[in-house]
C-alpha positions in Angstrom: 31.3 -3.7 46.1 28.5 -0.9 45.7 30.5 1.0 43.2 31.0 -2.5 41.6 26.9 -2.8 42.1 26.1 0.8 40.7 28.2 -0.5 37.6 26.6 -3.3 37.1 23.1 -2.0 37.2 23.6 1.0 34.7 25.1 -1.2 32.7 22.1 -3.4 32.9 20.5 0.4 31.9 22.3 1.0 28.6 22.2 -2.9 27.5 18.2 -2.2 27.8 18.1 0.9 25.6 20.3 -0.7 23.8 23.8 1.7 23.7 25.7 -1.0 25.2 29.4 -0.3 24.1 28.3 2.0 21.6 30.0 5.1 20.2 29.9 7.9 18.2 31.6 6.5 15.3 29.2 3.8 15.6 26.2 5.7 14.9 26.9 7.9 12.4 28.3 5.6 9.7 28.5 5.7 6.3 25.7 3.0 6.1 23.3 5.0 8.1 24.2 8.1 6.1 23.1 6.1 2.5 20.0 5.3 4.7 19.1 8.7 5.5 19.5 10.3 1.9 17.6 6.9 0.9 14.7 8.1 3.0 14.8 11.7 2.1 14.7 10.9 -1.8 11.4 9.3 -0.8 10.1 11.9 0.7 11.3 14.1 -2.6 8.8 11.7 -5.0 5.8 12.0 -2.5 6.5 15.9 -2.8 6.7 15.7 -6.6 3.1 13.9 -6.3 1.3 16.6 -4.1 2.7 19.1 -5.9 1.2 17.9 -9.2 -2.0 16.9 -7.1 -2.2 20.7 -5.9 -2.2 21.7 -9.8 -4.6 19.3 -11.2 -6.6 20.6 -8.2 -6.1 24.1 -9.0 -6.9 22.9 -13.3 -10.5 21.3 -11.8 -9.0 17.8 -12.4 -9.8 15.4 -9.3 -9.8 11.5 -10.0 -7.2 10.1 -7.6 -8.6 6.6 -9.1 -7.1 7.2 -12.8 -3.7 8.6 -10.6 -4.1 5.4 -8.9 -4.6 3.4 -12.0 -1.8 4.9 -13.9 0.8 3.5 -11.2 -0.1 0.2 -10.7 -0.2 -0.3 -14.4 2.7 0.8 -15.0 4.2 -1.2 -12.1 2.7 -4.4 -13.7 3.9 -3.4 -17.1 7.6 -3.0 -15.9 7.9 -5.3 -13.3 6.0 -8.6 -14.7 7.9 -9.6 -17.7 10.5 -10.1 -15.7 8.3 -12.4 -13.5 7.2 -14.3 -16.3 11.1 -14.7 -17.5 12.0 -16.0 -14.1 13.7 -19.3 -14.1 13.0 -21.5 -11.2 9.7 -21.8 -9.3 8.3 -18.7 -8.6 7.5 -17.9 -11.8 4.2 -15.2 -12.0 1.6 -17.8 -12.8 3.8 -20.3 -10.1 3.2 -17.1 -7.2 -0.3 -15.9 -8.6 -1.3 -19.5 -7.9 0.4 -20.4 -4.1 0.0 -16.9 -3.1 -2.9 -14.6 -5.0 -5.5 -14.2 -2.1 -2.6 -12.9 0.2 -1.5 -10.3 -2.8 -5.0 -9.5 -3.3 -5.0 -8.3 0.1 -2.1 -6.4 0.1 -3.4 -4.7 -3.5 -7.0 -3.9 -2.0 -4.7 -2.5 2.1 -2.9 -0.6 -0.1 -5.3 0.9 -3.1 -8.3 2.0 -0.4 -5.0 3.6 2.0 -4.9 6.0 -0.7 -8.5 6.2 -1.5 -9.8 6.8 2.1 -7.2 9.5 2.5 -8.3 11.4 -0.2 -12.1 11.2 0.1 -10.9 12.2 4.4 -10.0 15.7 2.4 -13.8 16.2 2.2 -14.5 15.8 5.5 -12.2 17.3 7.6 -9.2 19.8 7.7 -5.5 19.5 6.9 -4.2 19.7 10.4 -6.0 16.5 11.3 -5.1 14.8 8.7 -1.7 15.5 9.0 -1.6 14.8 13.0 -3.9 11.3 12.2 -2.0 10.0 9.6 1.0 9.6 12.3 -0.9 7.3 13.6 0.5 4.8 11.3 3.6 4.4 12.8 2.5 3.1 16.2 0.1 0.9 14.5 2.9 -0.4 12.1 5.1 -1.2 15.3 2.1 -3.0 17.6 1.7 -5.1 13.8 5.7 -5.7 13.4 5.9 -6.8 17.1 3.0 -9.1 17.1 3.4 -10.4 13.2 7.1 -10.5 12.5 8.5 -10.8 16.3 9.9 -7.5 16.0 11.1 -6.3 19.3 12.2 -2.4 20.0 14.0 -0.9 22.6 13.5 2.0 25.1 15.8 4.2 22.4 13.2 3.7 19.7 10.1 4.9 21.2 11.9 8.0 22.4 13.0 8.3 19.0 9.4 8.0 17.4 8.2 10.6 20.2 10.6 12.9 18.8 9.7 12.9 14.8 6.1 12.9 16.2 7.3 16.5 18.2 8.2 17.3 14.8 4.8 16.9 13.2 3.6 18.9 16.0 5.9 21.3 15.3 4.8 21.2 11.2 1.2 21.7 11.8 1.4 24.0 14.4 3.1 26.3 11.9 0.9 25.7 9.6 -1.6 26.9 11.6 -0.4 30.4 12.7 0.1 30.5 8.8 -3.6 30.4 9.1 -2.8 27.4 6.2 -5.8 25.2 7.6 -7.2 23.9 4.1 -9.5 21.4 3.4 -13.4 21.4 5.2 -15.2 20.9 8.4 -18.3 19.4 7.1 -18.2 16.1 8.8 -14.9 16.4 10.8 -15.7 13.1 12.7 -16.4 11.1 9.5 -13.1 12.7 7.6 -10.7 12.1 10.7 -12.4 8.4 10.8 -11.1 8.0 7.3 -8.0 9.0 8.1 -7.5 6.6 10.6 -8.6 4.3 9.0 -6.1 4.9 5.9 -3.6 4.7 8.4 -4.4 1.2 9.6 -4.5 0.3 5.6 -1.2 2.1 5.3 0.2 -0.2 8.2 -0.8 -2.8 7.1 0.5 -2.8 3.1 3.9 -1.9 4.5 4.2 -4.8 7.1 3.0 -6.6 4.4 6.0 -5.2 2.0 8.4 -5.5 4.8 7.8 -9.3 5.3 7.5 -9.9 1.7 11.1 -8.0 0.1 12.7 -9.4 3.4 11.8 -13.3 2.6 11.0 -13.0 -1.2 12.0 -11.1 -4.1 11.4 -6.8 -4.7 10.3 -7.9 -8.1 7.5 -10.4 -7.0 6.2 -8.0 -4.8 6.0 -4.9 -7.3 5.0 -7.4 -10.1 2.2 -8.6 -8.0 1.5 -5.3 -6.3 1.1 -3.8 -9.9 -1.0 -6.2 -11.1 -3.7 -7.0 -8.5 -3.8 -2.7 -7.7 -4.1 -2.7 -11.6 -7.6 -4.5 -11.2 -8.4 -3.1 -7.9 -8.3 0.9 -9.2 -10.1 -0.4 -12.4 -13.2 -2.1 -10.7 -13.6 1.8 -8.6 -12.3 3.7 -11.8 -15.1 2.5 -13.5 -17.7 2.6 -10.6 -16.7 5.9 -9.5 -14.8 8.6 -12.1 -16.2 8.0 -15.2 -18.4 10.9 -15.3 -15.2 12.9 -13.5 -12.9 11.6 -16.9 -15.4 13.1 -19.5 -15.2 16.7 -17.7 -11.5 16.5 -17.8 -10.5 19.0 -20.9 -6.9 17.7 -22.0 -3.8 19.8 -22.6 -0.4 19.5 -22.5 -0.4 21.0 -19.2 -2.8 18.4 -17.8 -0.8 15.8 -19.4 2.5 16.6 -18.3 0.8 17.4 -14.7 0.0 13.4 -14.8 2.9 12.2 -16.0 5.3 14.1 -13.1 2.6 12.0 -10.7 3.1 9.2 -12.5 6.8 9.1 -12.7 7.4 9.9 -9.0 4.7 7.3 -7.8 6.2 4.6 -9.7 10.0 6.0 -8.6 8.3 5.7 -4.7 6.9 2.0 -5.2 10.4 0.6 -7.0 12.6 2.5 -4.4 10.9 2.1 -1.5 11.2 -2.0 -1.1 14.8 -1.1 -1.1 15.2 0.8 2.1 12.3 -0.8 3.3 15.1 -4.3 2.8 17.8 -2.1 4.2 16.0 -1.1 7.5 12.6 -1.1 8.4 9.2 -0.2 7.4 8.9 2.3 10.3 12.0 3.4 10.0 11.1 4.7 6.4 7.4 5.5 7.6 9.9 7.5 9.9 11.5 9.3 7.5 8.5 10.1 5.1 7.1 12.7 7.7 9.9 15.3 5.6 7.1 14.5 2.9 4.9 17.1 4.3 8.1 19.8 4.8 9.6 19.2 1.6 6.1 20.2 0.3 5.5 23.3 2.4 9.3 24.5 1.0 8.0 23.9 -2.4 4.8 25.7 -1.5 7.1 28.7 -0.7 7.6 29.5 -4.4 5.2 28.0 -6.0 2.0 29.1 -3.9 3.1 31.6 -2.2 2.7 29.9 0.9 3.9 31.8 4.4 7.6 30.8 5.8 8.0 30.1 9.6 10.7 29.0 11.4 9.3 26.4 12.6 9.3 24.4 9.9 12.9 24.3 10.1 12.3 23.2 13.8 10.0 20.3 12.6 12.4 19.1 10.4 15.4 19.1 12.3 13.3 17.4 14.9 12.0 14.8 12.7 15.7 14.1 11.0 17.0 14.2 15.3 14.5 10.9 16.1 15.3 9.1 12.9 18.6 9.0 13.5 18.3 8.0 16.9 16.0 5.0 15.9 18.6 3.8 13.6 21.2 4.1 16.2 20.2 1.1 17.8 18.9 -1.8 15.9 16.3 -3.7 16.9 16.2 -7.9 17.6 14.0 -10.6 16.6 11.7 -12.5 19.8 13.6 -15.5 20.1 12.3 -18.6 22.5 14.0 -18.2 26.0 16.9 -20.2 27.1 17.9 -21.5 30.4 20.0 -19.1 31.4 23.5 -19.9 32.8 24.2 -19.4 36.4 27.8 -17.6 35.3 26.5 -15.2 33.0 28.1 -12.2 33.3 27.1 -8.6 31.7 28.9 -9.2 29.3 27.6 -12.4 28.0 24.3 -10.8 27.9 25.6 -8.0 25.7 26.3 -10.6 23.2 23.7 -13.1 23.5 21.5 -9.7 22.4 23.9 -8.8 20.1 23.4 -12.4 18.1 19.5 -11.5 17.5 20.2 -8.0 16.4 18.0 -7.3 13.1 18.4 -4.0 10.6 17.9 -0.6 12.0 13.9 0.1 11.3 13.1 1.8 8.2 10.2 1.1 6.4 6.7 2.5 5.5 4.2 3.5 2.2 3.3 6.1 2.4 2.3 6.5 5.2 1.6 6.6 4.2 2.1 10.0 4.4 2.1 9.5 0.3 -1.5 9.9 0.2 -1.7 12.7 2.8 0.5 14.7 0.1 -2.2 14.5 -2.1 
């Protein structure tokens, strides 16, 4: 009878972490392996967009507006002809009509997330940012548990507390690199703005999450296109104008915005498709590589100083994503009367029937504009 007990309760245990009768061969499937390499590609673009960033920088070029600009028209350009084509009733005038306030406030989350980031550059250093920008990810869960009745397990907070070991990890090589860029000249005001782009971040990807989930990838990028279109335009205008005359065009500069805008637009049309697949902070997740993949590139491009830790952080990091997409997480459903038979194993099941997609969402963090 106690040995029956002791069963009973750890079972109890691993049905609340949620590695009830799972093994290895479980985990690491095939499906989780497209999710990963998904994730990483990502992470690839946001690196091809700080990269360019660091060289307009280094050219005297700094309007993150125009960047901004650039994307979303292009989105709009690509994406809403085949809005307008759509047969049926969500048609782009159909969804502008039922549904523009709510896009408008995913454009404007979304377009000042990348805005506030930058301008936090001024402000404060790159450590902080790059510790404070994590802070979208527990945002982006207390929003998925409240807003979509997203409900995670024991599993996937240790998991997140182990990428977030990874960041420390990152930055802490960064700064016995002595690699500590950016300015202390109002650090409370720059790491306010960071914070504050990370609540924007969370917001636009909960937003993305809901809407690729129940709607359409095109709707979103076709509306996401246009509204940030007019968003970026209106603070283009008000802001960089007098920045866009100083700009002296080459093919260097040129090309310099076209690698930005190529891998932007690759992020926004790829990202709604793992963010489908899993989560949006699962990918949130898996965008902290961002920052890695562009210290490696920093190796031989700006001579930056290898440590080992960076190898650490990233094996960390790559550690707790995998463990959060071990375990799926489940939907709040409305209690039942429970049955006085229920055994374990009913339980098991009757979890098992609200299961959702591993987690795996996130823009950028998201940590898109903390490339730049």
């Amino acid at each position: 009878m106690e040995a029956q007990a002791d069963e009973k309760i750890c079972g109890k245990l691993r049905l609340a972490c949620g590695l009830y009768n799972y093994k290895l061969r479980d985990v690491f499937t095939w499906d989780l392996l497209k999710t990963l390499l998904m994730g990483q590609v990502l992470s690839l673009m946001i690196c091809g967009t700080a990269v360019s960033c660091q060289y307009l920088a280094d050219a005297g070029v700094e309007v993150p507006m125009l960047q901004s600009f650039l994307n979303y028209a292009l989105l709009l350009l690509a994406y809403s002809p085949f809005l307008c084509t759509h047969k049926g009733e969500q048609t782009f005038s159909q969804v502008l009509k039922s549904k523009w306030w709510k896009y408008l406030l995913m454009g404007l989350a979304d377009v000042e997330a990348n805005y506030t980031v930058v301008m936090a550059y001024r402000y404060t250093t790159l450590t902080s940012i790059q510790l404070l920008d994590c802070f979208v990810v527990p945002v982006l869960m207390v929003m998925s548990w409240f807003l979509l009745k997203t409900r995670y397990r024991p599993l996937h907070y240790v998991a997140v507390t182990v990428c977030l070991l990874g960041v420390g990890a990152m930055v802490g090589a960064d700064m016995m690199a002595g690699r500590d860029q950016g300015s202390t000249s109002d650090v409370l005001l720059g790491d306010s703005l960071v914070l504050i782009s990370a609540v924007l971040y969370a917001v636009s990807n909960m937003c993305q999450e809901f809407t690729v989930k129940n709607h359409t990838r095109v709707e979103f990028l076709a509306m996401m296109g246009f509204f940030g279109t007019i968003i970026s335009g209106i603070q283009l205008a008000a802001l960089e104008v007098s920045a866009l005359k100083k700009i002296k065009w080459n093919v260097h500069i040129a090309m310099l915005f076209l690698l930005y805008v190529v891998c932007m637009f690759t992020l926004y049309s790829f990202m709604p498709v793992v963010v489908k697949r899993t989560s949006a902070t699962a990918v949130n997740l898996s965008l902290l590589t961002a920052d890695l993949f562009s210290l490696f590139c920093g190796l031989f491009l700006f001579h930056y100083t290898f440590s080992a830790l960076y190898i650490m952080a990233f094996i960390f990091i790559m550690v707790g994503f995998v463990t959060f997409n071990a375990v799926p997480t489940y939907s709040a459903q409305p209690e039942r009367e429970p049955d006085s038979g229920n055994s374990l194993d009913q339980e098991a099941r009757s979890a098992s029937d609200h299961l959702l997609p591993a987690d795996t969402v996130r823009q950028s963090h998201v940590t898109l504009v903390s490339a730049l």
